[in-house]
DSSP file (Angstrom, degrees, kcal/mol; ACC not computed):
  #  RESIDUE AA STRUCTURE BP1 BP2  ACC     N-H-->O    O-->H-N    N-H-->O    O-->H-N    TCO  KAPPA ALPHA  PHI   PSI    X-CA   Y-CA   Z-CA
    1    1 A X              0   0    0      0, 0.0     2,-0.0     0, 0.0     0, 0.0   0.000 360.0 360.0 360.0 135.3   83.8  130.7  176.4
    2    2 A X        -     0   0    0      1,-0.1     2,-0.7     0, 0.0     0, 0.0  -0.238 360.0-113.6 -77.7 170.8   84.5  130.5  180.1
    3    3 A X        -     0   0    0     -2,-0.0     2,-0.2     1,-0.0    -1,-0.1  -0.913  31.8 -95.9-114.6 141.9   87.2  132.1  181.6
    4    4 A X        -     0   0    0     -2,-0.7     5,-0.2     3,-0.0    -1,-0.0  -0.156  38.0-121.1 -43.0  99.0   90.0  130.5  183.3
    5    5 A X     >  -     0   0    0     -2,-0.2     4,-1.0     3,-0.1     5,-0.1   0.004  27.5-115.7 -41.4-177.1   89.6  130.1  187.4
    6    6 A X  H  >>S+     0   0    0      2,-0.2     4,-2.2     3,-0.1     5,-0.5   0.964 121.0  57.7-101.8 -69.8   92.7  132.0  189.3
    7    7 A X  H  >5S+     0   0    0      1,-0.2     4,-4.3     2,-0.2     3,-0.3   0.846 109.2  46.9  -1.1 -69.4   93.7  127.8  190.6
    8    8 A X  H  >5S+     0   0    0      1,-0.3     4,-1.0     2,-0.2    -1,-0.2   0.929 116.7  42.9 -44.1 -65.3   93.9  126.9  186.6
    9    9 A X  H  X5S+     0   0    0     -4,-1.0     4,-4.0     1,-0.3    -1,-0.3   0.734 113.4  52.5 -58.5 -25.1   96.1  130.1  185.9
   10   10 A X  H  X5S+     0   0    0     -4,-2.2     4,-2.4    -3,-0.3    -1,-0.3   0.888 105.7  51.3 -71.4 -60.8   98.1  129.6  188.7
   11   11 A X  H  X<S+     0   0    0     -4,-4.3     4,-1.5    -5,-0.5    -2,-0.2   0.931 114.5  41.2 -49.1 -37.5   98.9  126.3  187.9
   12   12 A X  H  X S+     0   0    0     -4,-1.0     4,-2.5     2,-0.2    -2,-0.2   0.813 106.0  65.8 -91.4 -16.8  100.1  127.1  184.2
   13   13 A X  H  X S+     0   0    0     -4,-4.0     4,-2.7     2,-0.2    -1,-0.2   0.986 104.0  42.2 -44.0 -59.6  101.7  130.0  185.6
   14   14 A X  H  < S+     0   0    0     -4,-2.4     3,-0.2     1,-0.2    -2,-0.2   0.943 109.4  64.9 -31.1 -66.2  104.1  127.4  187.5
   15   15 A X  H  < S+     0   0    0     -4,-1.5     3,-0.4     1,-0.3    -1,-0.2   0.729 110.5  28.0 -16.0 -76.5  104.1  125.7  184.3
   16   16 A X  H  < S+     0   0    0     -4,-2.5     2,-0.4     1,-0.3    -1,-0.3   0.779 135.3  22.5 -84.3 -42.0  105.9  128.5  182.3
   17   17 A X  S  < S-     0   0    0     -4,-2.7    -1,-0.3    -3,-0.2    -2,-0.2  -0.863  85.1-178.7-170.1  79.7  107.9  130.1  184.7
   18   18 A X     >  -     0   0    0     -2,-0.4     4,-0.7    -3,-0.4     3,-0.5  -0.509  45.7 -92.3 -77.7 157.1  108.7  127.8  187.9
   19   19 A X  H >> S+     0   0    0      1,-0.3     4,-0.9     2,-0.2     3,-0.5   0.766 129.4  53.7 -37.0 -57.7  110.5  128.2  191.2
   20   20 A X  H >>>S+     0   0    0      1,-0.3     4,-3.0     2,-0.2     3,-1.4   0.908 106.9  51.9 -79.8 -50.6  113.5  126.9  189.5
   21   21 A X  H 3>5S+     0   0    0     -3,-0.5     4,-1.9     1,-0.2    -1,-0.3   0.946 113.1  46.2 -30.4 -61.9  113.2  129.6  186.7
   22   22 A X  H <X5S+     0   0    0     -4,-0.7     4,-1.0    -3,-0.5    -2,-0.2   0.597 111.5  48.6 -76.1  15.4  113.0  132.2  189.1
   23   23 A X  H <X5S+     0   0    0     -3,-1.4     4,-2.5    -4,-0.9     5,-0.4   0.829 108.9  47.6 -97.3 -61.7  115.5  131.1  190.9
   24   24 A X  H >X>S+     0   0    0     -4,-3.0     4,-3.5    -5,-0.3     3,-2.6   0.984 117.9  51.0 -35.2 -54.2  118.2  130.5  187.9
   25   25 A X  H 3X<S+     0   0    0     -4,-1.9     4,-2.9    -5,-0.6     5,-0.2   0.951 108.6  50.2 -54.0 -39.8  116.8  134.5  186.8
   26   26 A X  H 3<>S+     0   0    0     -4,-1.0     5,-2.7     1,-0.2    -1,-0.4   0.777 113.3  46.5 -70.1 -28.0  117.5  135.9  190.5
   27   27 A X  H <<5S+     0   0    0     -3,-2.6    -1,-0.2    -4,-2.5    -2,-0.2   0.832 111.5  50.1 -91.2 -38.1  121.2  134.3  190.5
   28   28 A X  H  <5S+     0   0    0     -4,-3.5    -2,-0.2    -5,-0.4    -1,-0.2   0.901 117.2  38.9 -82.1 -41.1  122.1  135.6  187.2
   29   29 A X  T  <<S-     0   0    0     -4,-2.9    -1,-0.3    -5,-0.8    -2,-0.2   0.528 108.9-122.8 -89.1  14.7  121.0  139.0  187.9
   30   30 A X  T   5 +     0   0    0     -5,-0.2     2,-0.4    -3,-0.2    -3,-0.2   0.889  54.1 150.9  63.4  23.6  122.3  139.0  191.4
   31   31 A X      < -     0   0    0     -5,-2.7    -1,-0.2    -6,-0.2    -2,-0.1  -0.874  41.9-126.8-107.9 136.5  119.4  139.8  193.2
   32   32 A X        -     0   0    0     -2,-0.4     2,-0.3     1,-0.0    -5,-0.0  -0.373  21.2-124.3 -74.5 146.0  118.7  138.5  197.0
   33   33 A X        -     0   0    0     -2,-0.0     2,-0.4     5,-0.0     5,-0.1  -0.645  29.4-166.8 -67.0 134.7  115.4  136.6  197.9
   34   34 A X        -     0   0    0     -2,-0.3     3,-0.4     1,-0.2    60,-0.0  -0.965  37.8 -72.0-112.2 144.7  113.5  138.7  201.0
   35   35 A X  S    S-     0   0    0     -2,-0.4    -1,-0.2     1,-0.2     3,-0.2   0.513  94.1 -15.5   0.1-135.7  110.7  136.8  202.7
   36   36 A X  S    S+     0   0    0      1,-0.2     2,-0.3    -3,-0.1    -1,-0.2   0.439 115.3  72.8 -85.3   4.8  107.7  136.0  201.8
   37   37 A X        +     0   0    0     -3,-0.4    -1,-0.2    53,-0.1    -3,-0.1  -0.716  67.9 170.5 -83.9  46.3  107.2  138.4  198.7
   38   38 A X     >  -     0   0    0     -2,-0.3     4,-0.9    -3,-0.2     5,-0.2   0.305  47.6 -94.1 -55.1-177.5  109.3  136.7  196.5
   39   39 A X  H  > S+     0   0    0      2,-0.1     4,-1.5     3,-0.1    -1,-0.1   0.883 122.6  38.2 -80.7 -26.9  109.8  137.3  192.5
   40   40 A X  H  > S+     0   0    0      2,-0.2     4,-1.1     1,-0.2     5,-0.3   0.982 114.5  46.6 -49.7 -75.1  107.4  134.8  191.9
   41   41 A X  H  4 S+     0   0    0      1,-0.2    -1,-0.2    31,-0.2    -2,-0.1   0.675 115.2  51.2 -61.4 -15.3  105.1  135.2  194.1
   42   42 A X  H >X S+     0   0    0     -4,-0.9     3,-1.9     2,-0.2     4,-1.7   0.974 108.2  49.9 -66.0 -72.9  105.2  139.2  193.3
   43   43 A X  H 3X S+     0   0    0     -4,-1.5     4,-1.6     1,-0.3    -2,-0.2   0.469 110.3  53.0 -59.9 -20.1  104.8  138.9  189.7
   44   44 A X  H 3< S+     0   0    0     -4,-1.1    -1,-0.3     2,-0.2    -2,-0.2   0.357 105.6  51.7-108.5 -10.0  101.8  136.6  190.2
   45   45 A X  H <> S+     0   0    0     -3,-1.9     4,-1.6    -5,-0.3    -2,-0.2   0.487 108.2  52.1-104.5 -31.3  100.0  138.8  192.5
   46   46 A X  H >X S+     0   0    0     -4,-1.7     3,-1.1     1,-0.2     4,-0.7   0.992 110.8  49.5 -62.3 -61.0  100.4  141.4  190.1
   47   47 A X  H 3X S+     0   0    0     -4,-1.6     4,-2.4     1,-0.2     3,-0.2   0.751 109.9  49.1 -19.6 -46.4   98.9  139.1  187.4
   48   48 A X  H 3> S+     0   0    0      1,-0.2     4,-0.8     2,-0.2    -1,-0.2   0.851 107.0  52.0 -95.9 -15.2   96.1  138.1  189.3
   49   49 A X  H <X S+     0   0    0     -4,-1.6     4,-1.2    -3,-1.1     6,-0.7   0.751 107.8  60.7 -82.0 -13.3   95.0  141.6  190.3
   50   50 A X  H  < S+     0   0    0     -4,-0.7    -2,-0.2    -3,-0.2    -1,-0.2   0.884 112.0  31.6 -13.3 -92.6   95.3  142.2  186.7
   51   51 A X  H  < S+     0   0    0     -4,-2.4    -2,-0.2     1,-0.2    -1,-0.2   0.333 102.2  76.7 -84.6   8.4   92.8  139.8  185.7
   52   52 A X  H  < S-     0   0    0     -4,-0.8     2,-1.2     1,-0.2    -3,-0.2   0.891  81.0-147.2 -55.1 -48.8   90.7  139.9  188.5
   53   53 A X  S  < S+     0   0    0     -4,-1.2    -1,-0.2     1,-0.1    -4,-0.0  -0.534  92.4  45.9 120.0 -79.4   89.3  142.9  187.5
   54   54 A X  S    S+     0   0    0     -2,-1.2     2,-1.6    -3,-0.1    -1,-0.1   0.400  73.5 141.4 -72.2  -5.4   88.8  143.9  191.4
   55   55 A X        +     0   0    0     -6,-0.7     5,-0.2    -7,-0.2    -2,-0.1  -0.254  25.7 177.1 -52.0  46.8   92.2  143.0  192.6
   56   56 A X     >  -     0   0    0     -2,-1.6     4,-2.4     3,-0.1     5,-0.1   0.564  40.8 -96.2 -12.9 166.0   93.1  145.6  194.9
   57   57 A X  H >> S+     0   0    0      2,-0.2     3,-1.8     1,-0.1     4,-1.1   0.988 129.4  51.9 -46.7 -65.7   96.7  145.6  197.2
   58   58 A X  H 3> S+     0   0    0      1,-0.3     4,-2.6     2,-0.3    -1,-0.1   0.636 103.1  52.6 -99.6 -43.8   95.0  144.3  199.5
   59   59 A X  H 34 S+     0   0    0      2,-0.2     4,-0.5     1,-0.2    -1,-0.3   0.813 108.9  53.0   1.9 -77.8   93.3  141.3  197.7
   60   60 A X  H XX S+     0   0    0     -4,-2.4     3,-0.7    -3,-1.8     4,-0.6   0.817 102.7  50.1 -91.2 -19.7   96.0  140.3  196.7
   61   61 A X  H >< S+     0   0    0     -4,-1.1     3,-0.5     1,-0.2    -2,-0.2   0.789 102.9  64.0 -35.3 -52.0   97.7  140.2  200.0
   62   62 A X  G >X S+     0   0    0     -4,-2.6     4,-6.0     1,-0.2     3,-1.0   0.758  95.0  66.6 -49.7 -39.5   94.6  138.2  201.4
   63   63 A X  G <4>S+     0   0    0     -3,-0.7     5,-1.9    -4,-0.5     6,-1.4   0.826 105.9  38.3 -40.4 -47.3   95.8  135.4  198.7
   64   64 A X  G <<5S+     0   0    0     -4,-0.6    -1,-0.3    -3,-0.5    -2,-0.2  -0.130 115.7  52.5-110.5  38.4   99.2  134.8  200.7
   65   65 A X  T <45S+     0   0    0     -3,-1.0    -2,-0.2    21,-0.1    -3,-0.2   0.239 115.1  38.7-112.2 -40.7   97.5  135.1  204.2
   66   66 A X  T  <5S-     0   0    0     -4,-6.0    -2,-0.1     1,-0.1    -3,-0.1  -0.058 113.6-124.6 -94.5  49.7   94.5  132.2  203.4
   67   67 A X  T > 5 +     0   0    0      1,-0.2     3,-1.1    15,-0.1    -3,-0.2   0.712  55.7 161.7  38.9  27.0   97.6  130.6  201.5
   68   68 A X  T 3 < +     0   0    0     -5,-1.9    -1,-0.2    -6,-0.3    -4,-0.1   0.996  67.6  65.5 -50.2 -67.2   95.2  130.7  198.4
   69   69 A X  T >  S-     0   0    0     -6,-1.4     3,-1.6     1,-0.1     2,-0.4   0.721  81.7-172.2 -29.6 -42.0   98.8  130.2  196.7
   70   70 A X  T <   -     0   0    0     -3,-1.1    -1,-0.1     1,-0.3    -2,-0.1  -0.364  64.1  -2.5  88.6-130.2   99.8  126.9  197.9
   71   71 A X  T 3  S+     0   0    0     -2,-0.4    -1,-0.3     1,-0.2    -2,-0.1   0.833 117.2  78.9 -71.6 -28.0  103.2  125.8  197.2
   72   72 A X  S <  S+     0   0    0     -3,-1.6     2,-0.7     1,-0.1   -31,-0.2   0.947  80.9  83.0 -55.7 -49.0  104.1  128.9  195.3
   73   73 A X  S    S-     0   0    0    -33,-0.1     3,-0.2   -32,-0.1    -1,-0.1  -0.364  87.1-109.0 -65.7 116.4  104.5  130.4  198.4
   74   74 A X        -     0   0    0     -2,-0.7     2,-0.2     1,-0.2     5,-0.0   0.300  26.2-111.6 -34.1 160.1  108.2  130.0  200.6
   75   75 A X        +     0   0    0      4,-0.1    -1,-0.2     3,-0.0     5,-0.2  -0.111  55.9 159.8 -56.2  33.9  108.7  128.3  203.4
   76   76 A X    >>  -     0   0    0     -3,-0.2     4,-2.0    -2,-0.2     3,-1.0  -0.324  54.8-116.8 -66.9 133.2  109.2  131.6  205.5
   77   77 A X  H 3> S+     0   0    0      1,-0.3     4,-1.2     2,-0.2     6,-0.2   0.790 111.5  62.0 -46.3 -38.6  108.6  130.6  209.1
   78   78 A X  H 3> S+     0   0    0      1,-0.2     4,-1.1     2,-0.2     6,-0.6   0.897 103.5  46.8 -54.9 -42.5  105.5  133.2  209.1
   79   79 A X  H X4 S+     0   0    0     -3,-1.0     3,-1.3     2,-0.2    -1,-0.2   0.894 112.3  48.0 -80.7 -24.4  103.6  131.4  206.5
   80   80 A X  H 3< S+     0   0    0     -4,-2.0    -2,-0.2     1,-0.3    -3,-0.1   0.929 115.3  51.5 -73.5 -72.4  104.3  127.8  208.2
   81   81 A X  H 3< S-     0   0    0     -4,-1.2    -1,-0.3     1,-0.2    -2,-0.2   0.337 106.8-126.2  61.8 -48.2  103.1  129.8  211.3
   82   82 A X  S << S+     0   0    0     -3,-1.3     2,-0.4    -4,-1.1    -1,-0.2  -0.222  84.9 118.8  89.8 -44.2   99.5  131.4  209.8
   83   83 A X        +     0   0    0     -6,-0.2    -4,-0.2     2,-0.0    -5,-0.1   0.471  27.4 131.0 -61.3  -3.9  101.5  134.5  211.2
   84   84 A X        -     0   0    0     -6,-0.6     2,-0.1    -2,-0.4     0, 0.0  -0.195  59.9-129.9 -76.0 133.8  101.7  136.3  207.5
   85   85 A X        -     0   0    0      2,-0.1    -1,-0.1     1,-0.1     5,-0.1  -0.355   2.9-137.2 -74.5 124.2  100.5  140.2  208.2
   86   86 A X        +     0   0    0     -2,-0.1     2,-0.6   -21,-0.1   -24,-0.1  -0.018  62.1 137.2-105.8  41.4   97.6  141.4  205.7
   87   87 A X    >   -     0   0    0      1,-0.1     3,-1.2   -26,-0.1     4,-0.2  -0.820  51.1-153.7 -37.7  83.0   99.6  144.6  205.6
   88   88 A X  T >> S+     0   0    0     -2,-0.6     4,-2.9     1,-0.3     3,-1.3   0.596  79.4  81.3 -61.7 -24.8   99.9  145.9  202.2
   89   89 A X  H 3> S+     0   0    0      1,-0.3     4,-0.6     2,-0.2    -1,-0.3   0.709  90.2  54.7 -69.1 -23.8  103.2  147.8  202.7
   90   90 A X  H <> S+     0   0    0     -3,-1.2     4,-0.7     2,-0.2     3,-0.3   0.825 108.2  46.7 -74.9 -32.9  105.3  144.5  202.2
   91   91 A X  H <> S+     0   0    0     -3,-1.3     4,-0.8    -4,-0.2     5,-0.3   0.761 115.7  46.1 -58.2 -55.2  103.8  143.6  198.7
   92   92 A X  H  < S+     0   0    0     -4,-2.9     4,-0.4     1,-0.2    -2,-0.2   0.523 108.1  54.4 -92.8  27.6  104.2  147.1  197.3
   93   93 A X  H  X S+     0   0    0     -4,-0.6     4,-1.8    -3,-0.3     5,-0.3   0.781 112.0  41.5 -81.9 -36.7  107.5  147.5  198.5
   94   94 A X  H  < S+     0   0    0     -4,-0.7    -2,-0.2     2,-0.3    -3,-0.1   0.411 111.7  61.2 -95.0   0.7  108.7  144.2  196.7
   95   95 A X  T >< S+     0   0    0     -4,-0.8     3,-1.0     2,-0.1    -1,-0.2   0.727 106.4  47.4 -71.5 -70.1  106.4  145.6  193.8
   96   96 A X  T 34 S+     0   0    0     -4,-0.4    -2,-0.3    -5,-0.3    -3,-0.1   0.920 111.4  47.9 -58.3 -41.9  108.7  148.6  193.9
   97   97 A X  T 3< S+     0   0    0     -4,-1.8     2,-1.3     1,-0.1    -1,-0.3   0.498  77.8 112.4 -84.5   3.2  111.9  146.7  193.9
   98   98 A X    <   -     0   0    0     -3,-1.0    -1,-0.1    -5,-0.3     5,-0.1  -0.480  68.1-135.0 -96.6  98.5  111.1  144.5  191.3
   99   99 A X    >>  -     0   0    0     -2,-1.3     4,-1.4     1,-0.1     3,-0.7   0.382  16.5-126.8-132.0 127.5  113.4  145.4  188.3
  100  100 A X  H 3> S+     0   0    0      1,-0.2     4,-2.0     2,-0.2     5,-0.2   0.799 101.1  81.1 -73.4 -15.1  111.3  145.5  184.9
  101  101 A X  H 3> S+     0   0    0      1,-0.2     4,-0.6     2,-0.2    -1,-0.2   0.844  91.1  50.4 -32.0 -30.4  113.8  143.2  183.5
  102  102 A X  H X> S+     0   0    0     -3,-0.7     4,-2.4     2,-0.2     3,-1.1   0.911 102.4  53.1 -98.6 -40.7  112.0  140.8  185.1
  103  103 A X  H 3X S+     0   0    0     -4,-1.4     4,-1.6     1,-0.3    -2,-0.2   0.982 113.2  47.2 -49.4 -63.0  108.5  141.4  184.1
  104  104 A X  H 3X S+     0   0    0     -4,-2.0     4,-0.8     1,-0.2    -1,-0.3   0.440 104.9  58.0 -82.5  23.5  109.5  141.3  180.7
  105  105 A X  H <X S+     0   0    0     -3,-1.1     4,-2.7    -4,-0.6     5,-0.3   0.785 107.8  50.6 -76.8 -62.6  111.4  138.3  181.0
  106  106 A X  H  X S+     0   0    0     -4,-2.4     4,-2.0     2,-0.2    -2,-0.2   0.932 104.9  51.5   1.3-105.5  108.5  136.8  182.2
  107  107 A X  H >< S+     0   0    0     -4,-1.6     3,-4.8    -5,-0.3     4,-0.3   0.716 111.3  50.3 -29.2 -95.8  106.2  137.8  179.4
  108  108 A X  H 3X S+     0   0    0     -4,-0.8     4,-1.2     1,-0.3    -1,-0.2   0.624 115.9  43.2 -47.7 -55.0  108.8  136.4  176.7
  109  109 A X  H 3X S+     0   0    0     -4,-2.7     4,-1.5     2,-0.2    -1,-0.3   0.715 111.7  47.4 -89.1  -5.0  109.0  133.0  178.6
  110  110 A X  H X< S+     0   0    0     -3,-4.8     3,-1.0    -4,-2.0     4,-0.4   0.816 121.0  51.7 -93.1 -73.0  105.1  132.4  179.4
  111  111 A X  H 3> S+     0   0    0     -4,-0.3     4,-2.2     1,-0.2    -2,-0.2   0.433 105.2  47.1   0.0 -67.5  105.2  133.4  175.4
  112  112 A X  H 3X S+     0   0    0     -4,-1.2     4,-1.4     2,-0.2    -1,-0.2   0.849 115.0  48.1 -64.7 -66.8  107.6  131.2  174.3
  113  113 A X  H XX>S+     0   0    0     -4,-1.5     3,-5.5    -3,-1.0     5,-1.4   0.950 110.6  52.5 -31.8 -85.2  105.7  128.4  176.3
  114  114 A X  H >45S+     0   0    0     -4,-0.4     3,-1.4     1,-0.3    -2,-0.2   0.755 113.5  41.4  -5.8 -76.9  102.6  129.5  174.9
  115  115 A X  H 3<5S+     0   0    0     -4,-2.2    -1,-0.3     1,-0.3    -2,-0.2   0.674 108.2  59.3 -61.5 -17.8  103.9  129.3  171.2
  116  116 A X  H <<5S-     0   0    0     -3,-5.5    -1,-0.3    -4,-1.4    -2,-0.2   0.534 110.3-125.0-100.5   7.0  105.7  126.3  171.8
  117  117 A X  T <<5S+     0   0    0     -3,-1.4    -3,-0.2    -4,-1.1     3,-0.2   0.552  73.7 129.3  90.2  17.9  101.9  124.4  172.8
  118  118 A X      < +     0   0    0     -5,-1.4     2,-0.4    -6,-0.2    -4,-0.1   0.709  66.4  51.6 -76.7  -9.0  103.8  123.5  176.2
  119  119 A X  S    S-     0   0    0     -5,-0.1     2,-0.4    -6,-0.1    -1,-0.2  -0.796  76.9-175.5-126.0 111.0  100.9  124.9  177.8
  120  120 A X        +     0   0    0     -2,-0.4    -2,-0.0    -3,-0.2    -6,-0.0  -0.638  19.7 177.2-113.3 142.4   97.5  123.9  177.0
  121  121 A X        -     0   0    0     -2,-0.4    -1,-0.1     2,-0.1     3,-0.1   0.087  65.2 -81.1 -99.3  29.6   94.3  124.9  177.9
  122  122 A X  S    S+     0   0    0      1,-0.3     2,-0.3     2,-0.0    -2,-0.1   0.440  85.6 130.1 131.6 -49.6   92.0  123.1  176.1
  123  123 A X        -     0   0    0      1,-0.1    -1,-0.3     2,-0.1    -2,-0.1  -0.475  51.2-157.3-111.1 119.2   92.0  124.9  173.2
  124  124 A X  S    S+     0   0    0     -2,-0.3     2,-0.2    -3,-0.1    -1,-0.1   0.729  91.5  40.8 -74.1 -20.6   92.5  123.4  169.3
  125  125 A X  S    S-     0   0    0      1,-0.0     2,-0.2     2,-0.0    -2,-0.1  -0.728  86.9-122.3 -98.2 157.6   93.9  127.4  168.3
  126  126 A X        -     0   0    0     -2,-0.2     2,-0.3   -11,-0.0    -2,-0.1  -0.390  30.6-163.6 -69.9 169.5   95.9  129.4  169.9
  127  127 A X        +     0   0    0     -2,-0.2     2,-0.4    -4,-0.1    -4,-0.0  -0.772  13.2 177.8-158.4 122.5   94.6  133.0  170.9
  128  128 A X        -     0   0    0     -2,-0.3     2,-0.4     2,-0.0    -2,-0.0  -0.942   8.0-165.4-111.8 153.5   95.9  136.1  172.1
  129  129 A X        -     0   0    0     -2,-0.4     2,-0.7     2,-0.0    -2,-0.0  -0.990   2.3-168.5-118.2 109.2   94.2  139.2  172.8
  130  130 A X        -     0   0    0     -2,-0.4     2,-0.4     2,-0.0    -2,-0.0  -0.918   8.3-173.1-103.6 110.8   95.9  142.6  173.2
  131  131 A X        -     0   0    0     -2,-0.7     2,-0.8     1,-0.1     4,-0.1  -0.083  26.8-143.0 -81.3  37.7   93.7  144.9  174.5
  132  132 A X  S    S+     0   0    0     -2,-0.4     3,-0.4     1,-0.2    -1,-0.1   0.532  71.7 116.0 -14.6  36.5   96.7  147.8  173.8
  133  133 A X  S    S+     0   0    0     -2,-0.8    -1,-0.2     1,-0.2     3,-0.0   0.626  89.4  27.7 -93.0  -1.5   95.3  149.6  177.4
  134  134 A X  S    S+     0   0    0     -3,-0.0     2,-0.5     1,-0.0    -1,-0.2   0.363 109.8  94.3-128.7  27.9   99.2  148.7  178.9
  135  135 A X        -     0   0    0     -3,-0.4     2,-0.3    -4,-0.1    -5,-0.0  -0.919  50.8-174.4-108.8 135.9  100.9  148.8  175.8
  136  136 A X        -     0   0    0     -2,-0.5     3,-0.1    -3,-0.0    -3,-0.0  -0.843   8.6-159.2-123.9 115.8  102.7  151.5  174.2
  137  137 A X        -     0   0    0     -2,-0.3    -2,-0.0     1,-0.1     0, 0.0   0.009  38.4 -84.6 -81.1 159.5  104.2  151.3  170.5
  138  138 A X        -     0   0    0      1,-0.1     2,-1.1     5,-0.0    -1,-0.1  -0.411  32.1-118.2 -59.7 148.5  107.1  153.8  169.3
  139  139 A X        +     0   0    0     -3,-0.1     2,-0.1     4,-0.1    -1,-0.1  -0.464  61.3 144.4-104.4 102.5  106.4  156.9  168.2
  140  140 A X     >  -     0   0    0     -2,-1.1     4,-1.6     1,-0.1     5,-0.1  -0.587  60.5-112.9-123.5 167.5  107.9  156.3  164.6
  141  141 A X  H  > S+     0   0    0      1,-0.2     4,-2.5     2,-0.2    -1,-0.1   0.775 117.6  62.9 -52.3 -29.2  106.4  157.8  161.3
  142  142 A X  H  > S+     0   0    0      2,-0.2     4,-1.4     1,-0.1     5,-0.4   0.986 103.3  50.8 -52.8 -54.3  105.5  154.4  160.1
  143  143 A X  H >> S+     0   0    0      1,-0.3     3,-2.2     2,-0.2     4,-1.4   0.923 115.1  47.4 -56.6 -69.3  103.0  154.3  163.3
  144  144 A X  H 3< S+     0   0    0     -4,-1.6    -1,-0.3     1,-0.3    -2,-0.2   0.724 105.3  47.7 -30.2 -54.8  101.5  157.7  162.3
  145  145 A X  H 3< S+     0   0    0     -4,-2.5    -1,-0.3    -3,-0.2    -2,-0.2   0.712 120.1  38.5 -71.7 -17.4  100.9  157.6  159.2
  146  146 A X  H << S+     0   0    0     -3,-2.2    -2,-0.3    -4,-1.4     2,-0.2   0.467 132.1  36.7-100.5   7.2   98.9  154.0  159.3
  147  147 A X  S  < S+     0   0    0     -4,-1.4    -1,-0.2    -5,-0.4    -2,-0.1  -0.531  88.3 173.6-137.7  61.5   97.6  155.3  162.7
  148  148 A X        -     0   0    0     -2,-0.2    -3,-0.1    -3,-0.2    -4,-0.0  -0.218  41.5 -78.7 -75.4 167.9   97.1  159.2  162.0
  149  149 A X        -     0   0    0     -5,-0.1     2,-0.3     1,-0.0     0, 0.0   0.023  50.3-113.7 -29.9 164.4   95.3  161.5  164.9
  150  150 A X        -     0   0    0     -3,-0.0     2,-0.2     2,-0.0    -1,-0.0  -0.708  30.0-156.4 -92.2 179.5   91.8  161.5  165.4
  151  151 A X        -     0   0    0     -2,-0.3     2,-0.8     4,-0.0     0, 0.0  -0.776  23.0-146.5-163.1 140.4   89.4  163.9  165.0
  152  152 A X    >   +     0   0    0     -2,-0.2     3,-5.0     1,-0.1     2,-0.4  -0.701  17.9 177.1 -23.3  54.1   86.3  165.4  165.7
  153  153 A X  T 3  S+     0   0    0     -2,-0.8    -1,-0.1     1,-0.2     0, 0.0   0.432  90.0  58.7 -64.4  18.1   84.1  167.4  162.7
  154  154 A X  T 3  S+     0   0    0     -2,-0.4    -1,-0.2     2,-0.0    -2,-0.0   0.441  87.2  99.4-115.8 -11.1   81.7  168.0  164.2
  155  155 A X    <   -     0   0    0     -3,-5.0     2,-0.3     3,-0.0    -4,-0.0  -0.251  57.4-157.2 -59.9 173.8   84.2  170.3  167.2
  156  156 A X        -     0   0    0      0, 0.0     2,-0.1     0, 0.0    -2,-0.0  -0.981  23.5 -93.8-144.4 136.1   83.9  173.6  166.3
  157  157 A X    >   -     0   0    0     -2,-0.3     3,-1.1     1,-0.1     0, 0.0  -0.351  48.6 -99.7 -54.3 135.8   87.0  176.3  167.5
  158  158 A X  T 3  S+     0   0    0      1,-0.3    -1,-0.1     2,-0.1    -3,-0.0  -0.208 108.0  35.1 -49.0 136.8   86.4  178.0  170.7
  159  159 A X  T 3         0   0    0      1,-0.1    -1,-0.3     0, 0.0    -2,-0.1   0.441 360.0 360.0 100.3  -3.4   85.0  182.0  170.3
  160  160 A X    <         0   0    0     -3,-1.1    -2,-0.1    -4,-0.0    -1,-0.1   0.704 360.0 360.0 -94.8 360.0   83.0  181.0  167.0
């Protein structure tokens, strides 16, 4: 199975969670738009460095300077321009302000999509994968006991 080009994902991203989505989510919570680092466009840069693999800051910064992004990105007078700066400090600042509320509000609604088949790849099953390396469960007894330590028999105690 191939994997999905950054263009595709980008596209279904819009799909699930469009300007007008973030826009509603930004009003409700009362948070101001700043330039060209929007919540979209933030959250999608995170995403993509994600699944790049290689995605560096700086990467992903290069995305919204060759306008790799398209429409997703504002109309901010620098981007009509060309001027946009492949400075990283403006992407991880708006990285830093961006309230986990909103990531997982995200996740639930490209979910939700997902489960409701409003975005298709292709695909006669659905499929998720959770690789747990950004997940972390509670730590309740249930978890423990089907999930006990590991261990090592063959370590041997220090000094014997």
């Amino acid at each position: 199975m191939t994997v999905p080009k950054a263009p595709i994902l980008l596209q279904l991203f819009g799909r699930a969670v469009g300007p007008q989505w973030f826009d509603d989510i930004r009003q409700r919570l009362g948070l101001k738009e700043r330039g060209i680092y929007t919540l979209a466009v933030v959250v999608w840069l995170m995403m993509w460095q994600r699944l790049d693999g290689r995605g560096s800051l700086a990467m992903a910064v290069q995305q919204v300077v060759q306008g790799v992004l398209g429409d997703a990105l504002p109309q901010d007078k620098r981007v009509r321009e060309g001027r946009v700066s492949s400075n990283t400090g403006a992407l991880s600042r708006a990285r830093g302000r961006l309230p986990r509320l909103i990531v997982e509000m995200v996740c639930d609604q490209i979910f939700t999509k997902l489960m409701a088949a409003e975005l298709c790849l292709g695909l006669l099953a659905r499929l998720f994968l959770l690789d747990g390396s950004s997940m972390r469960l509670a730590h309740t007894p249930a978890l423990i006991t089907t999930y006990p330590l590991a261990s090592n028999p063959t370590e041997r105690p220090i000094g014997r």
